[in-house]
N, C-alpha and C positions, 0 to 999 in steps of 0.2 A: 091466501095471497090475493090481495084485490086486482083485478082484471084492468091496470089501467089502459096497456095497449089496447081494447077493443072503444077506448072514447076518443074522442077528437079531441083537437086542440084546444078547441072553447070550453068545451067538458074540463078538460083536464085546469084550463084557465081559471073557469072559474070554481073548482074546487079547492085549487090553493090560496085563495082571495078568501072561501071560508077559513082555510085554517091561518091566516094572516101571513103568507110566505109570497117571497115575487111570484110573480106567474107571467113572468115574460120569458121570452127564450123556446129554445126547439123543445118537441115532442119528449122526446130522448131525456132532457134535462128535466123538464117539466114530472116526468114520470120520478127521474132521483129525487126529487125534491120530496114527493110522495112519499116514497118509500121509505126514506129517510126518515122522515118524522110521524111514520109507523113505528118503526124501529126504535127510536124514542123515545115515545108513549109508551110501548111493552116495558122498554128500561124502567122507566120510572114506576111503571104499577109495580115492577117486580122489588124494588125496593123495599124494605122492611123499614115499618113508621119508627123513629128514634123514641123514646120513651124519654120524658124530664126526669132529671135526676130531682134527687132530695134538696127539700131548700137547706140551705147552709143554718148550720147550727152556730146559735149566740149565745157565747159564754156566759155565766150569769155572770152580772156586773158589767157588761161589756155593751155599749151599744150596735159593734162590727160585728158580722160571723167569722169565725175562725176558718184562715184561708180566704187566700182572693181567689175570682175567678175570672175567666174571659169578657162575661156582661160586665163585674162592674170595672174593670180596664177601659171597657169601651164608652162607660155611661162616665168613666172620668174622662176620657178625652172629647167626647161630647160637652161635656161641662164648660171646657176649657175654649172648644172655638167658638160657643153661645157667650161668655163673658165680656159684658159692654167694653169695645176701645179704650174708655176712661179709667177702668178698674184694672188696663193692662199697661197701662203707661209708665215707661219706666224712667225711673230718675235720673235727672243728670251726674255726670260724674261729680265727687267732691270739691275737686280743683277747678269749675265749670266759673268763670265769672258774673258775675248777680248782674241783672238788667240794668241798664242806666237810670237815670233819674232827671226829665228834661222839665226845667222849673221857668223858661220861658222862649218860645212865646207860650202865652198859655190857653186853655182848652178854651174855643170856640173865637178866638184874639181876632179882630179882622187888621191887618198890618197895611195900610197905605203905601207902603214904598218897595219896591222890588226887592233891595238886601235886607235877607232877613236873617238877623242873628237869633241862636238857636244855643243854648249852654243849660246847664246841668251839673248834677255830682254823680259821680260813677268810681268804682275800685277793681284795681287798686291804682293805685300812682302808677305813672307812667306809660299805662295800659295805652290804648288805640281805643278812639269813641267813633264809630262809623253813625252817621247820619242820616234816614232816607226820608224823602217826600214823595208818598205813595212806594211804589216799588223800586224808585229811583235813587242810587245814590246821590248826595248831592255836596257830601264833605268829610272831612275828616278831624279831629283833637286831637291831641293827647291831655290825659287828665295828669294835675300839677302833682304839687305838695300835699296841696290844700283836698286832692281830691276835686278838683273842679277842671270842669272843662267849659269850651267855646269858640265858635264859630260862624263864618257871615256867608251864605249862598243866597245869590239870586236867582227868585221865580216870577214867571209869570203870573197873571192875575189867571184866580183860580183858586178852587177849593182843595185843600191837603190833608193828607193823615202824616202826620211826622212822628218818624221811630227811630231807637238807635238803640247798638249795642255795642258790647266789649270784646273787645281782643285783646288775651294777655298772653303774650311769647306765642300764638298760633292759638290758642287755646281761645274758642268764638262764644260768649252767652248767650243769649236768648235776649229777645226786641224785649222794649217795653212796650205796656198797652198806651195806642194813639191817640196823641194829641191833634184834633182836630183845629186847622187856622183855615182863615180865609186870607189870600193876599188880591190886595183892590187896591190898584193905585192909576194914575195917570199917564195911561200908554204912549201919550204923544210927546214925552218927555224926548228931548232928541238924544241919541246914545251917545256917545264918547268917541271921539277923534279915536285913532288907530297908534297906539304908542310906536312913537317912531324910533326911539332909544331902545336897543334890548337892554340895556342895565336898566331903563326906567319899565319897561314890561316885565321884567325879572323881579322886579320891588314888590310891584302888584303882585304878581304871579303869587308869590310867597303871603300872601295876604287874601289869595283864595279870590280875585276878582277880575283877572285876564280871562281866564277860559269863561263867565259868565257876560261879564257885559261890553267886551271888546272882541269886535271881529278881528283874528288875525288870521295872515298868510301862513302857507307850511313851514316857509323859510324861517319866519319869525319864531313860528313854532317848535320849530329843532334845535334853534339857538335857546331859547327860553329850558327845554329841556335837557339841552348839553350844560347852562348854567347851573339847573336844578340838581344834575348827577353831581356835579362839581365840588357844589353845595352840601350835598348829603356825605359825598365822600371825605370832603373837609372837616364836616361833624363828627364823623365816626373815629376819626384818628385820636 
């Protein structure tokens, strides 16, 4: 048994610093620590070293051995979180709708005028064509008969990525790759009178160009939106 009560503190301190354990704390503690990881080391010497078993035997014709074991369980699931993102990506559902198709404006286009219309083909009929510039929504289609859609949102002068996708019955695709614009146009253009009719801001409205380039009031706005519900609920019947 080693003698730790006859050392001091810093003896004892700095002996468990050799064997890498704290060495903070009272006498008393300092000494369990010790002893402890005597006690340890005994265990482990006393252990009997495991022997390797036989390599696994291959069937002739076979390039596996006969029987799995633990390694290669483990060497497959190591396989499995080493396998690049790209070679784990999984496929959309079958019923998933195919990216749109935005055939103007087109890639690198610099557009002079603030409304800028944006159209394409996209499936199926009927669907929902959401529109963004950059991360921003900025409109909405529906795609015809014909499979086509279209639409007119005003931007700011500025450089865009424009994307869109489909929505069929909730069912959302995937963007297509972006179409690069530039919009440059003539900022000092003066904006538009305040439509003082809600049936005439309601016209607009439905034409995707009140909330862009007409400041209105809340009031103006709750009516424009009570018109809209009205509207939709009149469609649906």
């Amino acid at each position: 048994m080693n003698d730790y009560e006859g050392m001091t503190n810093d003896e004892l301190s700095a002996l468990l610093v050799q064997y890498d354990l704290p060495h903070s704390g009272t006498k008393a503690e300092m000494i369990a620590r010790l002893e402890a990881n005597v006690k340890d080391a005994e265990v482990a010497a006393a252990e009997p070293e495991v022997e390797s078993g036989p390599s696994p035997v291959v069937p002739e014709g076979s390039s596996e051995p006969s029987g799995g074991t633990a390694i290669d369980a483990r060497a497959d699931a190591v396989t499995a979180v080493e396998t690049p993102a790209e070679e784990r990506a999984t496929e959309l559902p079958p019923d998933t709708p195919e990216a749109p198709v935005i055939e103007e404006p087109h890639e690198g286009e610099v557009l002079e005028e603030s409304l800028v219309k944006v159209s394409g083909t996209a499936v199926p009929s009927g669907a929902t064509v959401t529109v963004w510039a950059d991360a921003r929504a900025i409109g909405q289609a529906s795609v015809d008969n014909a499979e086509n859609w279209s639409l007119e949102a005003s931007l700011p002068n500025g450089d865009y990525d424009l994307t869109a996708s489909v929505n069929d019955s909730g069912r959302v695709g995937p963007r297509n790759d972006p179409v690069g614009i530039t919009v440059n146009y003539d900022s000092t253009t003066p904006v538009p009178d305040e439509p003082s009719d809600p049936d005439e801001a309601f016209a607009l409205f439905l034409r995707g160009r009140v909330l862009r380039g007409y400041p209105l009031n809340w009031q103006l706005v709750m009516e424009i939106r009570a018109k809209a519900e009205a509207w939709l609920e009149a469609k649906q019947l």
